[in-house]
N, C-alpha and C positions, 0 to 999 in steps of 0.2 A: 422536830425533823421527822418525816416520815421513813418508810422503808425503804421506798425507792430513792427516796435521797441520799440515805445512809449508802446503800449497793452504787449509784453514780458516782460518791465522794470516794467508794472505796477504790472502784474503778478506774479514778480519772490519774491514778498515780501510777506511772511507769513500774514502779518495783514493786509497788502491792500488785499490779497484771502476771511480772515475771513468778513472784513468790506465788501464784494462781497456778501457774504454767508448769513450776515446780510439784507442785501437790497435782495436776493433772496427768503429770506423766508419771508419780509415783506417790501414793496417799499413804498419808502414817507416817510423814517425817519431824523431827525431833528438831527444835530449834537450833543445835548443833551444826544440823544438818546443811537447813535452810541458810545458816549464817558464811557456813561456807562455801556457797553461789553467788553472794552477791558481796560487793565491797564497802561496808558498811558496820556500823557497832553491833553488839549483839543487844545494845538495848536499844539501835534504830530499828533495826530487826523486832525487835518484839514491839515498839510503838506503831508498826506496820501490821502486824501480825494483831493487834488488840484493834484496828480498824478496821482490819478484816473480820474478825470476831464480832465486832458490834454492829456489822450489817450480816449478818448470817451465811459469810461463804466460807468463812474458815470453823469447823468445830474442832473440839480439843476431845481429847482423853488419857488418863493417866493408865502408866503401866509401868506400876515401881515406881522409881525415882522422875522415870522420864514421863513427858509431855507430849503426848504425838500431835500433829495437825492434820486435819480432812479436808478434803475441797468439799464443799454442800454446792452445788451448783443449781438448784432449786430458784435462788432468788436471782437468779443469770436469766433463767428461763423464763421468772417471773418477767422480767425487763423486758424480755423478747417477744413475748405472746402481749406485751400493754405496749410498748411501745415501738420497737419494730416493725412486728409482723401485721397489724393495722396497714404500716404505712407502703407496705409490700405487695399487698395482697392485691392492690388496686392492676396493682403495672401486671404481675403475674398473671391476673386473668386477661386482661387485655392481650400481652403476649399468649397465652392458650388461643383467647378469641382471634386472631390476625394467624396463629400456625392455621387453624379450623380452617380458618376463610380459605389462606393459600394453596391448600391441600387438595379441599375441594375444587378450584377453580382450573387446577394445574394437571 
């Protein structure tokens, strides 16, 4: 499985996105934390959080006893600049090209 598979699999689940959106709005939360946002065990929670982990958007760090999570949004980006923004780029300049034209002619 490559990487970008890994970051699509982990993507394509509703509450691994939410649990993203969680650490987006507030980095450094403690499984505690994350478990009470969403309705679910605390070991779904972490079978979520260990696929996040294995595609590199969630990294850990200990402090004491506790477990914090980070959003790495790095491999988000990666996705965006390969497979996205390719397929964007086309229409956006097009659009620039057709303002150009209308501007000048108007």
């Amino acid at each position: 499985m490559t990487d970008d598979d890994r970051v699509f699999k982990a993507l394509a689940d509703p509450t691994r996105r939410f649990l993203l959106d969680l650490l987006f709005e507030r980095d450094g939360r403690t499984l505690t934390e994350l478990e009470s946002q969403v309705e679910m065990t605390r070991i779904g929670v972490m079978k979520h959080l260990r696929v996040l982990e294995d595609a590199g958007l969630v990294v850990t760090r200990r402090r004491g006893r506790e477990k914090l999570h980070f959003l790495n949004s790095v491999p988000i980006r990666l996705i965006h600049d390969r497979w996205i923004d390719k397929y964007t780029e086309r229409r956006a300049s097009a659009l620039a090209d057709l303002k150009r034209e209308l501007e000048e002619t108007g």
